[in-house]
N, C-alpha and C positions, 0 to 999 in steps of 0.2 A: 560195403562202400569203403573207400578210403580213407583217413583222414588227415589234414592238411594241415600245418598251421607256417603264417606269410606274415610278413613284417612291411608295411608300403608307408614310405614318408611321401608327405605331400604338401603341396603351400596350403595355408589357412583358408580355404574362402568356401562360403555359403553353403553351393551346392558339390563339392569333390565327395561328402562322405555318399551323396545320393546315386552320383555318378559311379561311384565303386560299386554300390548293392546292386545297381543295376547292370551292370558288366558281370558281376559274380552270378545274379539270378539267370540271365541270359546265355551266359556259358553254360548252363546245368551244374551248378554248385551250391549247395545245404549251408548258409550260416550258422554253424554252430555255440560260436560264440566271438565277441568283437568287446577290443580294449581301444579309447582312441584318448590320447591327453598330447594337449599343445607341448608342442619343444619350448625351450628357455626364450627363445630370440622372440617366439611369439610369431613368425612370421610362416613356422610349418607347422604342421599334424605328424604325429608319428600313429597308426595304426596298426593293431594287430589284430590278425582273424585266425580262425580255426575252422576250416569248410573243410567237406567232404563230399565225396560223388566219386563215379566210375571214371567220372571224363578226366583225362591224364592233368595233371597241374600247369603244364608247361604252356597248356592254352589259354590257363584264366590267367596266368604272371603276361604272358606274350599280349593280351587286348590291355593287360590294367596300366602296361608301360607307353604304353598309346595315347594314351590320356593326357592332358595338354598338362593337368596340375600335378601329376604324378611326378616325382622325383628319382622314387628309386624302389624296388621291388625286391624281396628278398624272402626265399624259403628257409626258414628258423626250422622247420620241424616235415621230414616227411615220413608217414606211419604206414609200417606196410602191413598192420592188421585190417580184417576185414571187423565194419562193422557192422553187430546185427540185428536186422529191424524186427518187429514186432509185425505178424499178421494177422489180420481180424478173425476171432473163433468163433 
């Protein structure tokens, strides 16, 4: 698998962090790991994730900028290691 890591600012409210997991789960993409702390003004989120999966990146950035609270989307990190899973012995 790939791994990804994406920077998405977005306005503060309620349900936008739910709204993201589920655009990411639904694309077919692994949360690996997720930073979120409000901006100064208070009035956005800046988040940052680290997902991985086969499916190209450019399909989870393309649905998350669709999103009515989503501001702004942005690849910080693209890894062109594979990574490798573990299978049952």
């Amino acid at each position: 698998m790939m791994q990804h890591q994406i920077s998405i600012l977005a306005r503060f409210r309620p349900e936008v962090l739910e709204r993201i997991l589920r655009v990411t789960r639904h694309r077919g993409f692994r949360i690996n790991s997720m930073n979120m702390g409000q901006s100064t003004d208070g009035d956005n989120v800046n988040i940052e994730l680290t997902v991985s999966s086969q499916r190209p990146l450019t399909q989870l950035c393309a649905q998350l900028t669709k999103l009515s609270d989503i501001t702004e989307v942005e690849v910080l990190q693209q890894e062109s290691r594979l990574l490798r899973t573990q299978s049952a012995m």
